[in-house]
N, C-alpha and C positions, 0 to 999 in steps of 0.2 A: 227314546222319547215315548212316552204314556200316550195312551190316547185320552184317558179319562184317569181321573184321580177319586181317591175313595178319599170323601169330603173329612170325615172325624178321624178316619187316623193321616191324614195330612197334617192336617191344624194342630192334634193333639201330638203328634209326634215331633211338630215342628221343622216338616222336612220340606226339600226344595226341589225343583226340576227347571231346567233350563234343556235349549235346543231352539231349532231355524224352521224358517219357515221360506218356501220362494213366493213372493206376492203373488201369483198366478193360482196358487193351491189354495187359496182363501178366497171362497165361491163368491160371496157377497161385496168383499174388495175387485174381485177382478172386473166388474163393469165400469169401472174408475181407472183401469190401468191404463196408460200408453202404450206401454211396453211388459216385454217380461223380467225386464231390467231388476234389480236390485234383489234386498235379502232384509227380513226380519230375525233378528235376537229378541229373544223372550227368558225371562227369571220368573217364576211364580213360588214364592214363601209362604209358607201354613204358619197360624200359631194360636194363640189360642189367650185371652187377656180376662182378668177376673177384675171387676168395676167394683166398689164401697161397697154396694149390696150382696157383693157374694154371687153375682149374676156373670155366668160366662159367656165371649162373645168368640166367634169362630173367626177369624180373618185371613184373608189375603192381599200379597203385596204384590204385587203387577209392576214388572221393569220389562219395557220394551223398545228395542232403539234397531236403528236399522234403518233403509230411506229404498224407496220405488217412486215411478215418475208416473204424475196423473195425467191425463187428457184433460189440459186448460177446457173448462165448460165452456168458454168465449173461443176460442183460437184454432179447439183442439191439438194446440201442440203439447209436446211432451214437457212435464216443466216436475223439477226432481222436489220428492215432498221426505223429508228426514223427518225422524221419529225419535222422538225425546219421551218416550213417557213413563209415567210413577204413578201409581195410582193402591190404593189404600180401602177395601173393600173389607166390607163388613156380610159373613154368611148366613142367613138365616133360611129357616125352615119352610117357613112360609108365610104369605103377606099379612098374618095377624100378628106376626112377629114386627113388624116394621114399626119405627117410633114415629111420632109425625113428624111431621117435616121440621120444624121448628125447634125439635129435639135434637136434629141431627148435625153430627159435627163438620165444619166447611172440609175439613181435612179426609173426610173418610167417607164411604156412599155405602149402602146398605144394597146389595143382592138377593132376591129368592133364590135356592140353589137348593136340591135336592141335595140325595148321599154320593152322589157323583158329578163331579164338574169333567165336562170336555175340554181339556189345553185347547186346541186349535177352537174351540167356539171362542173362548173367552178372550185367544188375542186377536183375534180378528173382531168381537165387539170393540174391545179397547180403542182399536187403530180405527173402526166405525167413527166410534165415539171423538176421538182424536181430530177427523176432518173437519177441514170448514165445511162452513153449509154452504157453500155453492157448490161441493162436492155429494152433501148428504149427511152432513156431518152435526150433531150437534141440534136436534131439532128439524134438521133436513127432511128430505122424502125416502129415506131409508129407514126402514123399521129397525132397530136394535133393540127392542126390550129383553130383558128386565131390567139395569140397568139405567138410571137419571142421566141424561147431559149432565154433563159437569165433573165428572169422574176425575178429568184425565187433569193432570197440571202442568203437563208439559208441551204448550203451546207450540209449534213451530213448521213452518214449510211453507206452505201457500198463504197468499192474504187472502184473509176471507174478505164477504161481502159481496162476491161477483155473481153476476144473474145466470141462473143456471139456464142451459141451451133449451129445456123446457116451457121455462118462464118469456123465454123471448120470443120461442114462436108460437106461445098463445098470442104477445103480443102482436106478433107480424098477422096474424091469422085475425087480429079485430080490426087490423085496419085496410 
């Protein structure tokens, strides 16, 4: 397993890398873990697509399934979060590169990424990305950038919507 991939001959060569990860090894995930339970699977696909204009776009396909149990924000008990996800990213140079938003297709998100991407940064944004936001997920209080919410389309594990243990005791704390 790579620790970092060399961005243009990935894409252009069209080549692939898969391998595991244990929830625990993914720094920014672990303050959400219950336990050290579970396992991540990761596939990341290079390729590389030529548009009407003759304009190339560097891509990456993001499969990550596998499931670890979070600390319910409410309960804190351990409650098992599966991971379904596909995700269809678009590599560019840098943020002069980005089309505006309104350009961009529902199906695919646009990344700044240098000439090298880090495997473990990117599935552990993903799986960021992937949470509800009472975990941090999705808009949450978890930093992820570069990367938009909305990445991932493979919704599943926790319902979202729940007040995070933060939110409630500023509330206890006003009253």
């Amino acid at each position: 397993m790579p620790d970092a991939i060399h961005v243009e001959r990935f894409t252009r060569q069209g080549q692939s890398v898969s391998g595991q990860f244990s929830p625990q090894t993914l720094p920014r995930l672990a303050e959400y873990l219950a336990s050290e339970e579970g396992e991540i699977h990761y596939s990341l696909s290079g390729s590389v697509s030529t548009d009407v204009t003759g304009s190339q776009k560097r891509r990456l396909k993001c499969i990550i399934s596998g499931w670890f149990s979070l600390a319910d924000p409410n309960t804190l008990k351990p409650l098992r979060y599966a991971l379904a996800i596909e995700s269809k990213l678009v590599l560019v140079h840098d943020e002069s590169k980005l089309p505006p938003l309104e350009m961009e297709s529902d199906d695919e998100d646009y990344i700044v990424c240098g000439s090298e991407l880090d495997v473990r940064d990117r599935v552990e944004e993903e799986i960021l990305l992937d949470l509800p936001s009472a975990f941090g997920g999705q808009m949450g209080p978890v930093a992820v950038a570069p990367a938009k919410s909305g990445a991932n389309k493979g919704k599943s594990g926790v319902i979202p919507g729940k007040i995070s243990p933060f939110a409630r005791l500023a509330e206890l704390k006003k009253k």
